[in-house]
C-alpha positions as a LaTeX table, in Angstrom:
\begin{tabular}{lrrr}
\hline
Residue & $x$ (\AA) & $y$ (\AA) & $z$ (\AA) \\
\hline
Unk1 & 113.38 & 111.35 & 108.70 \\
Unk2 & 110.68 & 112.84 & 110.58 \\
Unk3 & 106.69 & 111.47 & 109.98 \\
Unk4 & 103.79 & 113.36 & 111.31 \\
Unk5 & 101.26 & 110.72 & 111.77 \\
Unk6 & 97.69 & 111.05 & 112.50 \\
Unk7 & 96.93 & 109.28 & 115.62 \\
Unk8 & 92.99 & 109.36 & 114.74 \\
Unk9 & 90.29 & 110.43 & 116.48 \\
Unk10 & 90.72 & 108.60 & 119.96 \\
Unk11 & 90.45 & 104.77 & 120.06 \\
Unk12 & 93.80 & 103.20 & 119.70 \\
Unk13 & 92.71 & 100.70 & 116.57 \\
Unk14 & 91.59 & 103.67 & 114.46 \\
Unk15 & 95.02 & 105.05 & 113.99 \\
Unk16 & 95.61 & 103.70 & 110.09 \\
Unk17 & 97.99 & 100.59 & 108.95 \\
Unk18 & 101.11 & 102.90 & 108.01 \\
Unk19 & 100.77 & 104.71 & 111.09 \\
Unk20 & 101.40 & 102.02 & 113.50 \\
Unk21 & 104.19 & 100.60 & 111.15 \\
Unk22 & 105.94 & 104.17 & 111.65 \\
Unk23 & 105.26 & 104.28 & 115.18 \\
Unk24 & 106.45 & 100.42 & 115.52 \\
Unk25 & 109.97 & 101.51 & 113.61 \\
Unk26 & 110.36 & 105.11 & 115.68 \\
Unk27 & 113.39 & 105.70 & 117.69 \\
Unk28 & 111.48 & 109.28 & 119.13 \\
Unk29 & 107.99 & 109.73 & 119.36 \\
Unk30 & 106.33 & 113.66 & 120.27 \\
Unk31 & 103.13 & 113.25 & 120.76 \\
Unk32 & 100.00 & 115.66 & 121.56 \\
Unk33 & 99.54 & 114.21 & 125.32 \\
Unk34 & 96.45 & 116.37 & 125.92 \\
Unk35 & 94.77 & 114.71 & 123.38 \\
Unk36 & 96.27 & 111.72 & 122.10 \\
Unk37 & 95.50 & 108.09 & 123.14 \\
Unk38 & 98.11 & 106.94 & 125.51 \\
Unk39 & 97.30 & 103.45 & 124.00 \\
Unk40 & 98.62 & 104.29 & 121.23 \\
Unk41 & 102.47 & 104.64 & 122.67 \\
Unk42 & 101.76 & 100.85 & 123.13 \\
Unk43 & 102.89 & 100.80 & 119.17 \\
Unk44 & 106.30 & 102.19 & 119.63 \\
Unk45 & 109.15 & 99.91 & 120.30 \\
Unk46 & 110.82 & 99.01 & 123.63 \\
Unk47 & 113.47 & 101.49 & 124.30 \\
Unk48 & 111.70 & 104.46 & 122.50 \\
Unk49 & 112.52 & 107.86 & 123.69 \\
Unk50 & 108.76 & 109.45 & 124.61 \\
Unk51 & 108.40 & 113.02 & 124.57 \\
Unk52 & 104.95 & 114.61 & 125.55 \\
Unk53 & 104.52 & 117.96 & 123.44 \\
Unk54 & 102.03 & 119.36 & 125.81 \\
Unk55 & 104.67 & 120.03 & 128.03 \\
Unk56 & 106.90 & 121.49 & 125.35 \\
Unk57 & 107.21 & 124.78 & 123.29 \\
Unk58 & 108.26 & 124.64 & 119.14 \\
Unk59 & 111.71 & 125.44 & 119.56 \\
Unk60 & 112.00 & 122.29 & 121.93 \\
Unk61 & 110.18 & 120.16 & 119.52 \\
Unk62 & 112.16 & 121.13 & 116.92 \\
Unk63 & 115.33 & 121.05 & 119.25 \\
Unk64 & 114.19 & 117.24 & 119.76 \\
Unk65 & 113.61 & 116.29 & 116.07 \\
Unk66 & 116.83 & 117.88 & 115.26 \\
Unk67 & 118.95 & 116.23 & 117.89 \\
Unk68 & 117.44 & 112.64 & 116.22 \\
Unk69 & 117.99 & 113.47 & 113.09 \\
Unk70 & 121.77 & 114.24 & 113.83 \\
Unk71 & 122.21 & 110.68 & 115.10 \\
Unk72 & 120.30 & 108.79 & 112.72 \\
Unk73 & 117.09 & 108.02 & 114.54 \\
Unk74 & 113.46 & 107.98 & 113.31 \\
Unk75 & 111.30 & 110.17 & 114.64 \\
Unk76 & 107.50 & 110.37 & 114.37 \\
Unk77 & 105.44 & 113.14 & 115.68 \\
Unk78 & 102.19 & 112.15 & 116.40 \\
Unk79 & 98.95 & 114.65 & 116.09 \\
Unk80 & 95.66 & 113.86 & 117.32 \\
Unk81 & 92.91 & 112.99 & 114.34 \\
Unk82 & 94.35 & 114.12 & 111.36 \\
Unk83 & 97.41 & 116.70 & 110.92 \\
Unk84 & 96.00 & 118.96 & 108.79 \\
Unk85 & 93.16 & 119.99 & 111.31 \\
Unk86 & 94.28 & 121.95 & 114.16 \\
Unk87 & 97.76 & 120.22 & 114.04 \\
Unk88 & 99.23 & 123.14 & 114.14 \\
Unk89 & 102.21 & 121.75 & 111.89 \\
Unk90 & 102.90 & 123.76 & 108.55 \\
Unk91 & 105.36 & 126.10 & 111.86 \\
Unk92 & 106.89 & 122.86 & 112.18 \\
Unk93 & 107.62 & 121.71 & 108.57 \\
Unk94 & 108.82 & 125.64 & 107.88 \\
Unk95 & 111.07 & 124.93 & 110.14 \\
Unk96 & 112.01 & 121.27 & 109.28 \\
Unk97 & 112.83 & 122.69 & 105.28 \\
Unk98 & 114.82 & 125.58 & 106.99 \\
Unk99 & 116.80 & 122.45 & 108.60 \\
Unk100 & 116.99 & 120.55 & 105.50 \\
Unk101 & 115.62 & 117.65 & 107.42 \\
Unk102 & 113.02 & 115.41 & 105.41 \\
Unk103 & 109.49 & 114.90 & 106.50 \\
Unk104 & 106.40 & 112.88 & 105.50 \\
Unk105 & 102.74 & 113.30 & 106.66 \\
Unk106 & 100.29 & 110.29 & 107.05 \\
Unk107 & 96.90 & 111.12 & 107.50 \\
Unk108 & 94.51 & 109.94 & 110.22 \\
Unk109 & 91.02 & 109.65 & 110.89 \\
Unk110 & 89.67 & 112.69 & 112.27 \\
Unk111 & 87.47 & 113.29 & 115.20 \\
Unk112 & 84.38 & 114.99 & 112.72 \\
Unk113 & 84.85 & 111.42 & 111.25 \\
Unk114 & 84.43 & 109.58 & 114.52 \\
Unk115 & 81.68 & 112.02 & 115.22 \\
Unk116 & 79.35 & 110.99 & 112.71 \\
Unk117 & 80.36 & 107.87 & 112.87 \\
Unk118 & 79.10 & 107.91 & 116.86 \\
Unk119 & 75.99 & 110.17 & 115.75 \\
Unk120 & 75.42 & 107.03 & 113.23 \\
Unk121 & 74.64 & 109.93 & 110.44 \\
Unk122 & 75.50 & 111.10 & 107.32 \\
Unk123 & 76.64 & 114.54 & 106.91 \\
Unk124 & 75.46 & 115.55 & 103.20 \\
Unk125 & 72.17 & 114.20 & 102.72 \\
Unk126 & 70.20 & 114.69 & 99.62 \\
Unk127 & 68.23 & 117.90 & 99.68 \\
Unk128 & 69.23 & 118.90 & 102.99 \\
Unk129 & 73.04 & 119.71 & 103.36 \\
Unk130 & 75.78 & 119.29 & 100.52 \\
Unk131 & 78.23 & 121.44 & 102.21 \\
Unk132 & 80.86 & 120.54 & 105.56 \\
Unk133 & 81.75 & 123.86 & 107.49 \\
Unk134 & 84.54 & 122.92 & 109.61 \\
Unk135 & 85.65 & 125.47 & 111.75 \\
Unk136 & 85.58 & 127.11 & 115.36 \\
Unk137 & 85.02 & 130.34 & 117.68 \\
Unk138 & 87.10 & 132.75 & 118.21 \\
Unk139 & 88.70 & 132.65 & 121.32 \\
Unk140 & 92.35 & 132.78 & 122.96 \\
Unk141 & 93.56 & 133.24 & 119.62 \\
Unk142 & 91.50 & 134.54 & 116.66 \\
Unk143 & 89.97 & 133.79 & 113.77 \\
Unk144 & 89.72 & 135.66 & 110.24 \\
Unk145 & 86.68 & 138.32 & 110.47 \\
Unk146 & 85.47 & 136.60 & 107.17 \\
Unk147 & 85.00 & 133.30 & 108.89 \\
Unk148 & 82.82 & 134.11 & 111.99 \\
Unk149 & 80.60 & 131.85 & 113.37 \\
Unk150 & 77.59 & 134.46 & 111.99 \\
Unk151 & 78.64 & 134.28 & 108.60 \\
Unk152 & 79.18 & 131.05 & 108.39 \\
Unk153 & 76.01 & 129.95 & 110.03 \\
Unk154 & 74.27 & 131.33 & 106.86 \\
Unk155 & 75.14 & 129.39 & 104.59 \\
Unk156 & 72.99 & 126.73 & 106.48 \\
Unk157 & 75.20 & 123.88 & 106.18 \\
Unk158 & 76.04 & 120.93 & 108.44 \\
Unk159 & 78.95 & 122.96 & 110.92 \\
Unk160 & 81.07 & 120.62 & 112.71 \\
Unk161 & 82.88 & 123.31 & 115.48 \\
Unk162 & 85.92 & 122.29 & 117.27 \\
Unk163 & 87.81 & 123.95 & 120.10 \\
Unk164 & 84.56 & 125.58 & 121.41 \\
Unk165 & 83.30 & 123.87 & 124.27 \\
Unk166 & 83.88 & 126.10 & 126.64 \\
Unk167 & 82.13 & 129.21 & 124.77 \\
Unk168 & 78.52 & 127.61 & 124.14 \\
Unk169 & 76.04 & 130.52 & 124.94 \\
Unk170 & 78.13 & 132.65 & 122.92 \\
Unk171 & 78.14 & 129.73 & 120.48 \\
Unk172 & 74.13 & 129.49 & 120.22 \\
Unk173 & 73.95 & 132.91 & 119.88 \\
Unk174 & 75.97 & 133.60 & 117.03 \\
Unk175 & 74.72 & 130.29 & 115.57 \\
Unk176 & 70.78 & 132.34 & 115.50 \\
Unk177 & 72.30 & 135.36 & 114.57 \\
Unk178 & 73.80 & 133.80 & 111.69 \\
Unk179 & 69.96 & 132.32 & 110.59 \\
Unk180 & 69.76 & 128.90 & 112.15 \\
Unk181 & 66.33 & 128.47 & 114.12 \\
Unk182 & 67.04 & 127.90 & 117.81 \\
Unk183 & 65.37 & 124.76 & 117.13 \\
Unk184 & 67.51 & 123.36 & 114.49 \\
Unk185 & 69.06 & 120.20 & 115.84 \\
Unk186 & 72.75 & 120.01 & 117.01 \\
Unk187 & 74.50 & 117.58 & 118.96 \\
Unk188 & 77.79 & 117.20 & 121.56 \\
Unk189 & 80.10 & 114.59 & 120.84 \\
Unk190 & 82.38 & 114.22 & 123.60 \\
Unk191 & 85.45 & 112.36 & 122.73 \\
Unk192 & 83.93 & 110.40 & 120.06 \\
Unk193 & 85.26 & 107.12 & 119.56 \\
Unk194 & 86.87 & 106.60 & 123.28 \\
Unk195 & 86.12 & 104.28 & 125.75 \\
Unk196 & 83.90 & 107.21 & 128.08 \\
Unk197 & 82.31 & 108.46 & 124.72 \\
Unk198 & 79.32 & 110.90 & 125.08 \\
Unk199 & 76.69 & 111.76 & 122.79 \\
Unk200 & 74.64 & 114.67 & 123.90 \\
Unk201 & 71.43 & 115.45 & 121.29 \\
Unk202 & 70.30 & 118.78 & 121.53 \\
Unk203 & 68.96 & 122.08 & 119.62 \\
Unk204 & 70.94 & 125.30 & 119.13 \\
Unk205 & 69.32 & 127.10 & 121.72 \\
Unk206 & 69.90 & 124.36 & 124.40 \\
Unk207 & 73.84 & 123.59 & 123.80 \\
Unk208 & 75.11 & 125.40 & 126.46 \\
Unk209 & 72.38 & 123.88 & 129.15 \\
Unk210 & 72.83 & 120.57 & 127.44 \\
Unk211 & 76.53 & 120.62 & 128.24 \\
Unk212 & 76.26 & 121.62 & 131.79 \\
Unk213 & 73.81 & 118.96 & 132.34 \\
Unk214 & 76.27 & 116.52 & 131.29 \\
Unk215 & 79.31 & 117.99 & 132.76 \\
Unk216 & 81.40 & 118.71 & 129.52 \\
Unk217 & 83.43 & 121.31 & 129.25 \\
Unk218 & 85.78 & 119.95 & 126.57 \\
Unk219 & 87.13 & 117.57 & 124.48 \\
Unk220 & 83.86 & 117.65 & 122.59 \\
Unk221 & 82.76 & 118.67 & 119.18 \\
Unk222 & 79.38 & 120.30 & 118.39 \\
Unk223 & 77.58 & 119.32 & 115.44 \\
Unk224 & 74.86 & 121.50 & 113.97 \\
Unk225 & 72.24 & 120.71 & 111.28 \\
Unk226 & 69.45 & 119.78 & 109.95 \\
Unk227 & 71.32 & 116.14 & 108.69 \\
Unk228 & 70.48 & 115.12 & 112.63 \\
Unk229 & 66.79 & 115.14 & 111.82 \\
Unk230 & 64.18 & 112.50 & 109.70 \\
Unk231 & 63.69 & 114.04 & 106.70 \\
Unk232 & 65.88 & 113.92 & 103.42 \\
Unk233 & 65.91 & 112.24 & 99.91 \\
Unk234 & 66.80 & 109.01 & 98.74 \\
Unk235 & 70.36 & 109.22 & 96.74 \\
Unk236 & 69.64 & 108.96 & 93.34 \\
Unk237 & 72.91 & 106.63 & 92.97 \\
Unk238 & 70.91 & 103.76 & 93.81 \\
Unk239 & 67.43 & 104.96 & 91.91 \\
Unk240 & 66.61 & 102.22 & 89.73 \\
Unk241 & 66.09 & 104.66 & 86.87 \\
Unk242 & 69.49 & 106.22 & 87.58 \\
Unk243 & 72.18 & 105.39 & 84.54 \\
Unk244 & 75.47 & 105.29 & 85.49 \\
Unk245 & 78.77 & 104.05 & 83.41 \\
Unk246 & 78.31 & 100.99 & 85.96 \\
Unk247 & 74.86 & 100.45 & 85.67 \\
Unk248 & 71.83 & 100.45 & 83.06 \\
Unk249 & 68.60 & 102.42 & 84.15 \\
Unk250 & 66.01 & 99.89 & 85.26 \\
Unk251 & 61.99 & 100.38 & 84.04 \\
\hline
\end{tabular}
């Protein structure tokens, strides 16, 4: 059996309950080294073969999980945050079917999570943003013309961008040309939840200085909306004269 586990978002105690039982019962761990706690290895058993899949290409993942399954171990591949962002692993369960070797997914806390969390805010306030855009630039490898950063920004949601650090005056651009103000607030979150977390607040316009000022260049998520600022509604969940199947309107 193979488990893709989601380490979470950085700090070791925010990977969830059934992920550290899996990684205290693996035989193999693969784990995303360039990302992934190291703390988090701490869960795996003495005598645990570690493999660091930074170092590795998907035929020698693959050539690892295989090899376990053969001689009855347990293997758990462990992604950064949760698998189904970025984890690059539907190539690796195509391949797992094509093996006929079994495979479960546990989901982990990803870093948008432990960036709000960090920002202390709430992404879909009342009257101001309903709407998540996760996404990121184009870059080394693309992304579908539909989904630029321009034609998402118009939608004027709360955008969480990964994987774009490195690309921020293109970033802000594309961000205006898409309709935000260069004013609208946005904010860096570098490796949220870690012990050398940063929290850079910003605007549009000023992400790229912002991040120079502060030395990041990545590992960091940008946040963009107008949920940073003061103003929203109160949730009407909680509005006295709000009848729910829970709760009778109040006068």
């Amino acid at each position: 059996m193979v488990n893709f586990v989601g380490a979470g978002c950085g700090a070791a105690d925010l990977i969830t309950l059934r992920g550290a039982r899996l990684l205290n019962r693996a035989d193999v761990v693969i784990y995303a080294g360039s990302l992934v706690n190291p703390e988090l290895l701490t869960y795996a058993p003495e005598g645990c073969e570690i493999y660091n899949s930074a170092e590795m290409t998907l035929d020698e993942v693959i050539a690892v999980m295989e090899e376990a399954e053969r001689t009855g171990k347990r293997t758990v591949r462990l992604h950064t945050g949760d698998p189904s962002l970025y984890g690059a692993i539907r190539e690796q369960m195509d391949r797992l079917d094509a093996l006929h070797i079994p495979y479960e997914i546990c989901p982990g806390v990803s870093s948008f999570c432990g960036a709000a969390a960090a920002l202390r805010a709430e992404y879909t306030l009342p009257d101001v943003s309903q709407t998540v855009i996760i996404t990121r630039m184009a870059g080394r490898t693309p992304v579908p013309a539909s989904e630029s950063i321009p034609s998402l920004a118009s939608h004027g949601a709360t955008m969480v961008i990964f994987l774009s650090t490195g690309m921020l005056p293109a970033l802000s651009r594309q961000l205006i040309e898409g309709g935000y103000s260069p004013e609208t607030p946005a904010a860096i979150v570098y490796k949220a939840s870690w012990q050398d977390e940063k929290i850079c607040r910003c605007t549009v316009a000023t992400l790229a200085a912002t991040a120079e000022e502060n030395g990041i260049r990545k590992t960091a998520l940008i946040c963009v909306g107008r949920f940073l600022g003061d103003s929203y509604s109160l949730s009407r969940l909680y509005d006295r004269t709000f009848e729910t199947e829970f709760r009778r309107a109040k006068p």
